[in-house]
Kinemage of the C-alpha trace (Angstrom):
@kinemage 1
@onewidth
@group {chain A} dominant
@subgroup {mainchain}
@vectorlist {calphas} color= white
{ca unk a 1} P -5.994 16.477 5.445
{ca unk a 2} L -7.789 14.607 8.301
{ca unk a 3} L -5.347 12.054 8.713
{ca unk a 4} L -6.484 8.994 10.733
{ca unk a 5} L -4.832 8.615 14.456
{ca unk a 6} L -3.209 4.864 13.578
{ca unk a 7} L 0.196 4.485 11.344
{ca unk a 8} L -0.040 2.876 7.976
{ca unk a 9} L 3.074 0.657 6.821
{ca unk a 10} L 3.058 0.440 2.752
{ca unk a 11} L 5.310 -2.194 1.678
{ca unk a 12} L 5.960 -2.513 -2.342
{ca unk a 13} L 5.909 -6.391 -1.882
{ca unk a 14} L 8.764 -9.031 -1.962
{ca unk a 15} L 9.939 -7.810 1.511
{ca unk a 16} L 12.581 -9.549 3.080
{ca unk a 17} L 11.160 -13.160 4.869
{ca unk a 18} L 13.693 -15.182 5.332
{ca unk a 19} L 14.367 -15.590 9.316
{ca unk a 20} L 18.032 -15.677 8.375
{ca unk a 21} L 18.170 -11.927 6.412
{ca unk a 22} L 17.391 -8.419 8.164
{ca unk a 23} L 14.067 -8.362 7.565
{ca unk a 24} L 13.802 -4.650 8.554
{ca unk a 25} L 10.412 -4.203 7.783
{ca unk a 26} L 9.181 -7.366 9.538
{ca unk a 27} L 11.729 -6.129 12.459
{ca unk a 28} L 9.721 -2.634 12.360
{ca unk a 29} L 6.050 -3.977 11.986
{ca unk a 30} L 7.024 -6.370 15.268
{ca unk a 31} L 8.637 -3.242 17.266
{ca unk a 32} L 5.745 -1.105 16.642
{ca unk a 33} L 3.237 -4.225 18.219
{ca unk a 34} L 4.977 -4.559 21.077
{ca unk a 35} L 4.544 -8.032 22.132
{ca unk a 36} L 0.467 -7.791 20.841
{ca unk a 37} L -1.332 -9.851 18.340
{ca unk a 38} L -0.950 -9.214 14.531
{ca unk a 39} L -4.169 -10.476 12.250
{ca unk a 40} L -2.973 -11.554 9.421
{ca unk a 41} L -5.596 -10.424 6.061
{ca unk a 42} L -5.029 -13.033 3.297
{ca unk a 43} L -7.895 -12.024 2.174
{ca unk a 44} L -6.638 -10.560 -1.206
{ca unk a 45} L -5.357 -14.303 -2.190
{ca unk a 46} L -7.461 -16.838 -4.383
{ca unk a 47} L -5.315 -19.294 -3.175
{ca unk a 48} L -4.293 -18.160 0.692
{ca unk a 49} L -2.666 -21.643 1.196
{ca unk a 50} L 0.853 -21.305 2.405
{ca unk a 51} L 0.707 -17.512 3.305
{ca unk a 52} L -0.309 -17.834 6.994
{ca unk a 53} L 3.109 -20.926 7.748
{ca unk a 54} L 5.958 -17.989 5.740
{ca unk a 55} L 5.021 -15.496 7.906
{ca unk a 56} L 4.567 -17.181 11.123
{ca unk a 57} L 8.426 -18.247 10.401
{ca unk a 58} L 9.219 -15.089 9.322
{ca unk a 59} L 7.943 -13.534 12.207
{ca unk a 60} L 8.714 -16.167 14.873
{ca unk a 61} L 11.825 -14.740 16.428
{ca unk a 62} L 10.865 -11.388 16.021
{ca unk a 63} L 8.681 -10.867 19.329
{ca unk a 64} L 5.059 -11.110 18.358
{ca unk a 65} L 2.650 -12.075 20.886
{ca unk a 66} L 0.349 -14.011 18.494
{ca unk a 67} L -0.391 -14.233 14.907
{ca unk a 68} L -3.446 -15.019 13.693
{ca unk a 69} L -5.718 -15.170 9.865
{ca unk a 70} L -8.377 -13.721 8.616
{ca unk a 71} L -9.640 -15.016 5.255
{ca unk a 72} L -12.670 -14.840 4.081
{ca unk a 73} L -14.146 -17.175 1.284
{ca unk a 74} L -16.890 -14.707 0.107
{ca unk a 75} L -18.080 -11.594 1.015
{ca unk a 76} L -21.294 -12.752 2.767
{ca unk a 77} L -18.732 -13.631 5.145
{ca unk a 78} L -17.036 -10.097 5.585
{ca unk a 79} L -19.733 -9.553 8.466
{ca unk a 80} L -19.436 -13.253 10.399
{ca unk a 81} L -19.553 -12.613 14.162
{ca unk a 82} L -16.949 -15.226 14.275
{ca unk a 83} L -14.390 -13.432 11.419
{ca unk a 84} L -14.923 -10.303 13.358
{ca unk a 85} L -13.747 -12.141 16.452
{ca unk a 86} L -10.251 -12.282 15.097
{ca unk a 87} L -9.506 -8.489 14.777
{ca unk a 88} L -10.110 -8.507 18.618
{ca unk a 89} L -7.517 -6.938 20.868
{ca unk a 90} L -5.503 -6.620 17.822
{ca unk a 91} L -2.143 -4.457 18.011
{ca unk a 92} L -1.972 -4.658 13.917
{ca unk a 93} L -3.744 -5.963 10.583
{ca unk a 94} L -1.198 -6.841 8.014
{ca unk a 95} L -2.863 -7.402 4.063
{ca unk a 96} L -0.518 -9.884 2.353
{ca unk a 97} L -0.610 -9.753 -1.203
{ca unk a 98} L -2.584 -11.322 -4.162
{ca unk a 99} L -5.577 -9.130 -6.197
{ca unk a 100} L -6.612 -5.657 -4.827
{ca unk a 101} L -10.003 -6.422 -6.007
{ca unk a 102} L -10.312 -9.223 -4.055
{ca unk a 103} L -9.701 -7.079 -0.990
{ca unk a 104} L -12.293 -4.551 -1.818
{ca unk a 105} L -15.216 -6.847 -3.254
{ca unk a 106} L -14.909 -8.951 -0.582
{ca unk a 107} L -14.776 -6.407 2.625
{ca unk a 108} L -15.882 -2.625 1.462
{ca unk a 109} L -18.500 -1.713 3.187
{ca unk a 110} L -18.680 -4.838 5.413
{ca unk a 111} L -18.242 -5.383 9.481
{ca unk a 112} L -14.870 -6.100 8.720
{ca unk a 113} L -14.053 -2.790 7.089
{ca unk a 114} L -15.905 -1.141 10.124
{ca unk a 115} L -14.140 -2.594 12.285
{ca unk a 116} L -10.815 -1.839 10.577
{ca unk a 117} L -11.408 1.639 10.432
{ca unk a 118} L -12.587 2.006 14.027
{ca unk a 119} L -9.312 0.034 15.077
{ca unk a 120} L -7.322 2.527 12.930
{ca unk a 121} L -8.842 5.554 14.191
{ca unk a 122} L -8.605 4.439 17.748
{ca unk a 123} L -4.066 4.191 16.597
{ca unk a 124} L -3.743 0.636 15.334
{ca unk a 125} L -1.578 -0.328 13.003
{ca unk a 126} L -2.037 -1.482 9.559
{ca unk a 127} L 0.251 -2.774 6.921
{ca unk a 128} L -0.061 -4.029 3.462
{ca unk a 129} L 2.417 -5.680 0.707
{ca unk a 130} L 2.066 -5.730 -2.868
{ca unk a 131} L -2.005 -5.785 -3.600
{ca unk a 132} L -2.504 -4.862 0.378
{ca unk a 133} L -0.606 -1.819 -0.718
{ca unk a 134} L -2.489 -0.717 -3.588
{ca unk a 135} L -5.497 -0.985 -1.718
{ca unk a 136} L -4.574 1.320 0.977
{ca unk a 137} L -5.274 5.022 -1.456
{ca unk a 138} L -8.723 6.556 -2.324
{ca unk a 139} L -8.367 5.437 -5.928
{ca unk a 140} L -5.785 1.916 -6.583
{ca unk a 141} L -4.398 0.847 -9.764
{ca unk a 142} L -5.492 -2.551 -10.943
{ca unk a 143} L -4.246 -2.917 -14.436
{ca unk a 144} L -1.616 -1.599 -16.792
{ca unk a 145} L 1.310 -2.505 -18.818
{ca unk a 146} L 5.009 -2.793 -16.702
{ca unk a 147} L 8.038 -1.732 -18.365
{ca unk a 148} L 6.841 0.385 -21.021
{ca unk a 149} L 6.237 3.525 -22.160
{ca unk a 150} L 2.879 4.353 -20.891
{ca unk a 151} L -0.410 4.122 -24.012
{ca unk a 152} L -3.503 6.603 -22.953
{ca unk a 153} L -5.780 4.230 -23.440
{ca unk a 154} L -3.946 1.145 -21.092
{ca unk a 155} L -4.999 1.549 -17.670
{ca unk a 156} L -7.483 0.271 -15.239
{ca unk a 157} L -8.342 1.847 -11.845
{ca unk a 158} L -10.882 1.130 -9.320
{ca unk a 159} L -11.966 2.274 -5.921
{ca unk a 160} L -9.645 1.592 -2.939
{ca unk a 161} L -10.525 1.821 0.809
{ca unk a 162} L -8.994 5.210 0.863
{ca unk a 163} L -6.523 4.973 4.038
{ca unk a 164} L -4.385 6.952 2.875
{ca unk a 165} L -6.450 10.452 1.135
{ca unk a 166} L -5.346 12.260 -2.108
{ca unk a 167} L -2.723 9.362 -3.197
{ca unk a 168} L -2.348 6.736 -5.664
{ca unk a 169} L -0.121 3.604 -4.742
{ca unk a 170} L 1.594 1.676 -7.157
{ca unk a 171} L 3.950 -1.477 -6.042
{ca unk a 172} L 7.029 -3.411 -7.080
{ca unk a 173} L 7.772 -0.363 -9.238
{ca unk a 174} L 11.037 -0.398 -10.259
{ca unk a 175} L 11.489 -4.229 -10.639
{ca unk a 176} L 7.970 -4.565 -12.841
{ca unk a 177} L 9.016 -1.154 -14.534
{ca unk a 178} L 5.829 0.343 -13.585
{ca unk a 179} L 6.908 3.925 -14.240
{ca unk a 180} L 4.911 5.112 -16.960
{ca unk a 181} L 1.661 3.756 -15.647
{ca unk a 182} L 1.728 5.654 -12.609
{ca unk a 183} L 2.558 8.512 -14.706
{ca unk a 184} L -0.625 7.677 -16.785
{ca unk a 185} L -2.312 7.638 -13.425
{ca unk a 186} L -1.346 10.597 -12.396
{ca unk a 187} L -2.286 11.812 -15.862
{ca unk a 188} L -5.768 10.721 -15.089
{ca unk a 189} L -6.449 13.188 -11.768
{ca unk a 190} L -3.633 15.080 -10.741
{ca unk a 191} L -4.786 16.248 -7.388
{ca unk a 192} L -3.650 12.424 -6.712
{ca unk a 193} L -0.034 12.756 -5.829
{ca unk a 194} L 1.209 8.699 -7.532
{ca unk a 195} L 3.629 6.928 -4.740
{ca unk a 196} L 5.440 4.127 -6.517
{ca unk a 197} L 7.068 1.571 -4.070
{ca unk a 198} L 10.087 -0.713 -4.584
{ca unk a 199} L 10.529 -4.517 -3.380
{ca unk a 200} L 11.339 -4.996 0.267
{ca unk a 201} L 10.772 -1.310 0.783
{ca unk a 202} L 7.695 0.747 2.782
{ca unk a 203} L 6.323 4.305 3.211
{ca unk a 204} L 5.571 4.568 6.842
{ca unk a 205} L 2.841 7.250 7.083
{ca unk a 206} L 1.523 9.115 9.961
{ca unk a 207} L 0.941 12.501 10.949
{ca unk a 208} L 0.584 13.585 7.218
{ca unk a 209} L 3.810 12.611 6.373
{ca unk a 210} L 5.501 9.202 5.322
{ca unk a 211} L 8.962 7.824 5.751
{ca unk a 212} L 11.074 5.263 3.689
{ca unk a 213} L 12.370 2.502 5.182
{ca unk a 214} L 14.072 -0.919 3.608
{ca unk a 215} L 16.487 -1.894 0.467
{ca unk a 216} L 14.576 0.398 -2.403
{ca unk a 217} L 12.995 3.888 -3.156
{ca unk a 218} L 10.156 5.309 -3.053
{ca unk a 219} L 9.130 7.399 -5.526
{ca unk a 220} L 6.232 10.360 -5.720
{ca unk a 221} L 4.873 11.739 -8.640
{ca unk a 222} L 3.589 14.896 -8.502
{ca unk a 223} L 1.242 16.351 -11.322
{ca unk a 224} L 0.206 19.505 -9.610
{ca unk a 225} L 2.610 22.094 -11.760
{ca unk a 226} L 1.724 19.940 -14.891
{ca unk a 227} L 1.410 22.840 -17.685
{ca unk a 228} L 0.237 20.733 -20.813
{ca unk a 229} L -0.669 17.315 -21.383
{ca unk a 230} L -2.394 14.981 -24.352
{ca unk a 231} L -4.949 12.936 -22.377
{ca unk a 232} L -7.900 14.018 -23.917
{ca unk a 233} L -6.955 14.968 -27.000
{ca unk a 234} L -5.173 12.196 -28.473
{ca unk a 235} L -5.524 8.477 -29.711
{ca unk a 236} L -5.668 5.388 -27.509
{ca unk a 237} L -2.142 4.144 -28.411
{ca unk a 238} L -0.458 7.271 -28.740
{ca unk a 239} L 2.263 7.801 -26.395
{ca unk a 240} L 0.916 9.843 -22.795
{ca unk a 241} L 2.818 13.428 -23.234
{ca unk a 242} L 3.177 15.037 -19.791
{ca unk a 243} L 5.138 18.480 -19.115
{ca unk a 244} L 6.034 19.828 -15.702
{ca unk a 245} L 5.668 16.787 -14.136
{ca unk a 246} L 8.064 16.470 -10.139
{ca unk a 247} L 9.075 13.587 -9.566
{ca unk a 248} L 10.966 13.266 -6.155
{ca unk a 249} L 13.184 9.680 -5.265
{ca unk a 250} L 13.468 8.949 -1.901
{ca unk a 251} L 15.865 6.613 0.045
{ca unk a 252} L 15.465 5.104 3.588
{ca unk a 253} L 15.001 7.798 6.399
{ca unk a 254} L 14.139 10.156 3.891
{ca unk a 255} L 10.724 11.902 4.924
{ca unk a 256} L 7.902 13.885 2.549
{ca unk a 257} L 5.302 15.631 3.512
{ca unk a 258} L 1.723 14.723 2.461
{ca unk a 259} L -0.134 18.072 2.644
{ca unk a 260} L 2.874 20.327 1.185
{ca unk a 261} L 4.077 17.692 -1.327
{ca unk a 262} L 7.715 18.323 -0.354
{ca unk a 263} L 10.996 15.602 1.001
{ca unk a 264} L 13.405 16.603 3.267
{ca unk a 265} L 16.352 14.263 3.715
{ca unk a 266} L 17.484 11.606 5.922
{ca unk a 267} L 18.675 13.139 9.516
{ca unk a 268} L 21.273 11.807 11.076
């Protein structure tokens, strides 16, 4: 599958913050680091304003060496000598959440993407909540109804930066009800396996495989064994019809394998 040398940390958003709670994934992003330097992308945020001060707290007992942001206004700043100066001796780049498509208008195919991807391929660490989630597959979801039964003609999807190959990421999915869209997705190409993501949970992927950790599921949609469905044939507000669809429901410390498409359960 080629999978790149660094770990990936997918976090469905709304994970735990509050220097007083558990904070697990926090807790695993700092043990991981090792006393180095996290950058901090806020670059998927309009508004970053307040981002950089909940995370410092959040992460100040926790055993970072330094914290630092990257934001950048506009893209002709993606390739600043002086933004590319911050991912420097980094130990991990965590995207906090906002719009995917800010993310990938503003740094595809910039210095700062190279530089991300040589840092990951050399074993640093990257993370991402909420939109810095989405962004992490080859193709993310940026539009489609929540808690509904998914419509064949209600979805948008664009271009991620493809960290994670053959997947489709989808975030906050039970609380926003986002089941049928990633079905939908799925629907759409299903060599994509869909990977739906609870609140203050994260897939932990590396060496082709992921593992849950936090308060939620995970759940993966797999449309390989599909044996009918309406997608081309049918109206734009008639209900998607899928048949054969897996879907698989994961807990924390419960592992699945990205190249065979199959869980095993937690070990104790």
């Amino acid at each position: 599958m080629g999978e790149p040398q660094g770990a990936l940390i997918i976090i469905g958003g709304g994970e735990d913050r509050d220097p007083k709670g558990d904070r697990k994934i926090l807790r695993e992003i700092a043990r991981r680091v090792n006393g180095g330097k996290v950058v901090l992308a806020t670059v998927a945020s309009h508004h970053p304003q307040g981002y950089f001060d909940d995370y410092r707290e959040a992460f100040a007992d926790l055993g970072l060496g330094n914290l630092v942001e990257l934001y950048v206004e506009d893209r002709g700043q993606a390739s600043d000598a002086g933004k590319l100066e911050v991912l420097d001796d980094a130990a991990a780049i965590f995207f906090t959440g906002g719009d995917q498509l800010r993310i990938t208008s503003q740094i595809a195919d910039s210095g700062i993407e190279a530089k991300m991807r040589a840092f990951h391929a050399r074993g640093g660490l990257i993370a991402g909540t909420s939109a810095g989630a989405s962004v992490m597959s080859e193709t993310m979801l940026v539009g489609g109804a929540s808690s509904s039964t998914h419509r064949i003609g209600d979805l948008h999807m664009a271009p991620g930066l493809g960290l994670v190959p053959d997947v489709i990421i989808d975030q906050h999915f039970a609380e926003r009800g986002r089941f049928g869209r990633l079905i939908g997705a799925v629907a759409h190409n299903p060599r994509l396996l869909g990977i739906g993501i609870d609140e203050d949970t994260a897939a932990i992927v590396e060496n082709g495989a992921f593992q849950v950790i936090g308060n939620g599921a995970v759940y993966a949609v797999d449309g390989a064994g599909v044996s009918y469905c309406n997608l081309s044939e049918a109206e734009p507000e008639r209900v998607l019809a899928m048949h054969d669809m897996t879907v698989h429901v994961l807990g924390a410390g419960d592992r699945f394998d990205l190249a065979t498409r199959r869980p095993s359960p937690k070990r104790d």
